[in-house]
N, C-alpha and C positions, 0 to 999 in steps of 0.2 A: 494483269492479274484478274481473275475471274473473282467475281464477288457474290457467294452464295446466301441467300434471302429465305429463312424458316418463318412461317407463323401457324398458329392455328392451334398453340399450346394451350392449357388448362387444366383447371381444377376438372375430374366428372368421380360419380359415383359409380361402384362396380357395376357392371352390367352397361354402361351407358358408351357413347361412340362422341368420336371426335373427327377431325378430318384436319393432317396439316396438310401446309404445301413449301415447298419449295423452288425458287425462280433464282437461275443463273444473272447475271449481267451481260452474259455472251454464249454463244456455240461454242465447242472446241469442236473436236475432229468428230466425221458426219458418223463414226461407227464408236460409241459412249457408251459408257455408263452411269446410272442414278441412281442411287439407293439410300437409303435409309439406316441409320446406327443406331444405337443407345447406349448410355452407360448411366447406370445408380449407383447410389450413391458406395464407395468401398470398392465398388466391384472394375473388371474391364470394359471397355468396350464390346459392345457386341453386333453381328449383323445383323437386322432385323428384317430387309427385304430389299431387294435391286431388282432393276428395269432394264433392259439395254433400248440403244436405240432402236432395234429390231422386234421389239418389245415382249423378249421372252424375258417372266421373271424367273427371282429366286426368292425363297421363303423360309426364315428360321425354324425350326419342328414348331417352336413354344407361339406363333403365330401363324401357323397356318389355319385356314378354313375361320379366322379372323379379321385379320388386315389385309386389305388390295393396295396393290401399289399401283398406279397409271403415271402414265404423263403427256404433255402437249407438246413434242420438241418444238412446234410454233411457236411457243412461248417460253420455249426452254424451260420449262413447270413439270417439278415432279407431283405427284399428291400420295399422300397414306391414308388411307379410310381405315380408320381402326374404332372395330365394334369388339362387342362385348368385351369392355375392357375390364381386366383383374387388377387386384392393388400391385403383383407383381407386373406388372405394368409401367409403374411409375420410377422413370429415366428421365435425363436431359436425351431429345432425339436429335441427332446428327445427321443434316442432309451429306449427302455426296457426291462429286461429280467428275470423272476420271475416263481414261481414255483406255482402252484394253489392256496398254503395257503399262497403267501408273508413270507413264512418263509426267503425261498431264496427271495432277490429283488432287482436289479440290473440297475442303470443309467447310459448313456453315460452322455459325458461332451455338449452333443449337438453340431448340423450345424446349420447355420444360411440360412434362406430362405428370400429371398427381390423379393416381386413383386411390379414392378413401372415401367410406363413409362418416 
């Protein structure tokens, strides 16, 4: 069982930048996906950005030209750089870590994001 590792959560005020990351316990298959979720509090889940191994992302509308997604498949490390953060913003973010067909599909336990002044 893969065991996916979030940190890098926080309190920041509007306008200000965080950066998480998240680290598998292992590879799965060499053609993957990483990405990133959210869900606040009442509401769904939502996508927030994914990576593949080939490293084309994907970007939700409400965070583009804000959050980069990268990662190190060396170290099996996704990261979020997330600037200019809004108080809509503020989710538990959900790494994730899956193989094309969701056969493999893999959740962290989530960080928590708080933006407020």
């Amino acid at each position: 069982q893969v065991q996916l590792v979030e940190s890098g959560g926080g309190s920041v005020q509007p306008g200000g930048s965080l950066r998480l990351s998240c680290t598998a316990s292992e590879s799965i298959r060499s053609i993957n996906v990483m990405g990133w979720y959210r869900q606040a509090p009442g509401k769904e889940r939502e996508l927030v950005a994914t990576i593949t191994s080939g490293s084309t992302t994907n970007y939700s509308d409400s965070v583009k030209g804000r959050f980069t997604i990268s990662r190190d498949s060396a170290k099996n490390t996704a990261y979020l750089q997330m600037n200019s953060l809004k108080p809509e913003d503020t989710a538990r973010y959900y790494c994730n870590y899956r193989d094309l067909s969701y056969t493999l599909n893999y959740w962290g336990k989530g960080t928590l994001v708080a933006v407020s002044s």
